[in-house]
C-alpha positions in Angstrom: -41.6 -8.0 22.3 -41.3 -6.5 18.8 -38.8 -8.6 16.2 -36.7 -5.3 16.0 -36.5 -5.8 20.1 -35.1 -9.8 19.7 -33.2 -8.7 17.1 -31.4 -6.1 19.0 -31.1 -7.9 22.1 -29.2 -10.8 19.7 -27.3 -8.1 17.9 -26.3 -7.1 21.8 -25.8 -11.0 22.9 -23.9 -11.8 20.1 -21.2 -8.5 20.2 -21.2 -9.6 24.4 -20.0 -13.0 23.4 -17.4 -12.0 21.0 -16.3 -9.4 23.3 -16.0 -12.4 26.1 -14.2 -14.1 23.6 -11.6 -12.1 22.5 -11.3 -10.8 25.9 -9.7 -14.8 26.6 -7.6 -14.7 23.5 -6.0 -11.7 24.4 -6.0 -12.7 28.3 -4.8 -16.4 27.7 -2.4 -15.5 25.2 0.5 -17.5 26.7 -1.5 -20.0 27.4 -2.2 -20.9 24.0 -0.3 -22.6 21.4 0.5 -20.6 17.8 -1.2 -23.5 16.6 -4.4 -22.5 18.5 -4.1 -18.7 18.3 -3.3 -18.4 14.8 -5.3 -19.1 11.3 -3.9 -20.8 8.6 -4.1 -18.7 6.0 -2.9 -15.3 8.6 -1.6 -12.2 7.5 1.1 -10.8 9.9 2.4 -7.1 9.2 5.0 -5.1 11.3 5.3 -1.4 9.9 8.6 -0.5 12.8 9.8 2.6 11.1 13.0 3.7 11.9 13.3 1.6 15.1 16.7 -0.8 15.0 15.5 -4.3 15.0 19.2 -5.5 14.6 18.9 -6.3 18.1 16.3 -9.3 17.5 19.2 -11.9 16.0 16.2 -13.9 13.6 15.4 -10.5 11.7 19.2 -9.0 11.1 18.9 -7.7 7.5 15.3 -7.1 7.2 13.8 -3.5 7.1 11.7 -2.1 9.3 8.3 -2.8 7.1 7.3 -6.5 6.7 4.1 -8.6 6.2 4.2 -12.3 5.7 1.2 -15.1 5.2 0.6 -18.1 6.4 0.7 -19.9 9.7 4.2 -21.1 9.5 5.8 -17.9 8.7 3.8 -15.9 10.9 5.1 -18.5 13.8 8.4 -18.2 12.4 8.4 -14.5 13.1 6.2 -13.8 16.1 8.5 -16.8 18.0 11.8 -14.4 16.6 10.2 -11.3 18.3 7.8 -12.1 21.1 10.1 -12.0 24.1 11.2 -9.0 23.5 7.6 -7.6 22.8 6.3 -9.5 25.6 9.3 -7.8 28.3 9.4 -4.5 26.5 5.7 -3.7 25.6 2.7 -2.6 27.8 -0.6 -2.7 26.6 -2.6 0.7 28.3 -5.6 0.8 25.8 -7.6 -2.4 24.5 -10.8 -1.1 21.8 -12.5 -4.2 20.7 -15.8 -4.6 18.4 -16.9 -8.0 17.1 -13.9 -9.5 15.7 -11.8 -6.8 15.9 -8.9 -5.3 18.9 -7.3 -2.6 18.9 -4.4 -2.7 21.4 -2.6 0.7 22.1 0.7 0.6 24.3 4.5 1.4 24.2 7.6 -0.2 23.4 10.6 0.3 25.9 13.6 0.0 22.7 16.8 -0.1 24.0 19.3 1.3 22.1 23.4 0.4 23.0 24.5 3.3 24.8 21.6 5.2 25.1 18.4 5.1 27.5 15.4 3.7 26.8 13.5 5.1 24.1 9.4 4.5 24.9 7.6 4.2 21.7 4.0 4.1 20.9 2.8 1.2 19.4 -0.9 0.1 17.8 -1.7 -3.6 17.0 -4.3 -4.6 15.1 -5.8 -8.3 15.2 -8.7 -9.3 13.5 -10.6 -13.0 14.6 -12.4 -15.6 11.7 -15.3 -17.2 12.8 -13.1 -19.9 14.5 -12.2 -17.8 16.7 -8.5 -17.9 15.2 -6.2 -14.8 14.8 -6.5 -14.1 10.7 -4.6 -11.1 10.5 -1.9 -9.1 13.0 -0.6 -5.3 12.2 1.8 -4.2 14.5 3.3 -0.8 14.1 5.5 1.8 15.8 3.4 5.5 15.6 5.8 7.6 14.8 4.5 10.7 16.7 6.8 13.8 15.3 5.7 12.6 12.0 2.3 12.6 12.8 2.5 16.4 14.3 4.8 17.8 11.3 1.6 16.1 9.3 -1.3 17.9 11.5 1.0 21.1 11.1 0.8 21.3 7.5 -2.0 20.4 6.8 -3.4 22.9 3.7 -6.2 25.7 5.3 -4.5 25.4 8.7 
């Protein structure tokens, strides 16, 4: 066996065993403590657009785009919003490499008055070597936007 051939069977070990890996973060989720899941120094960034998040009583006042650092306020938010992500989101697309997931889903929003609006949500979460959660991006995809922005694009 060559030393490319180790080294690509490691490469291949390795990437196996930090898919495993984030494969039980993601699966044991509620099992785990924010303590356990998340680093200390994380970065946590919701990018909602135009979706009312009045409805979540913690965040009344705050716009839809928000990032903040550090365990403590990360906790402070994800504890103010994951019930309702955790009833009203469905994960139908996981993409991870190394330390990186992609999760693509949708958001049931209910609006008073209204029916339920489905939304299509990304989140990003990328893992330190400790096998802690060191940075979260969750956003609503705006999909007109995204369609008016294919239109028009110059050439086209």
């Amino acid at each position: 066996m060559s030393t490319k051939d180790v080294e690509l069977q490691l490469e291949a070990e390795d990437l196996a065993r930090t898919k495993r890996m984030i494969e039980a973060i993601v699966g044991g989720w509620d099992q785990l403590t924010w303590n356990e899941l998340l680093a200390d120094d994380v970065v946590l960034s919701l990018r909602l657009g135009t979706l009312d998040i009045s409805r979540i009583s913690e965040l009344e006042g705050c716009g839809g785009d928000f990032q903040v650092a550090g365990q403590k306020q990360a906790k402070h938010l994800l504890n103010s919003i994951y019930s309702d992500l955790r009833k009203d989101l469905s994960v139908t697309t996981e993409v991870i490499s190394g330390y990186h997931v992609i999760l693509l889903g949708k958001l049931a929003a209910r609006k008073a008055g209204h029916d339920v609006e489905c939304l299509p949500v990304v989140m990003y979460m990328a893992l330190n070597s400790e096998r802690k959660v060191q940075e979260i991006k969750i956003a609503i995809v705006d999909l007109q936007t995204l369609a008016d922005a294919i239109r028009n694009v110059p050439g086209q």
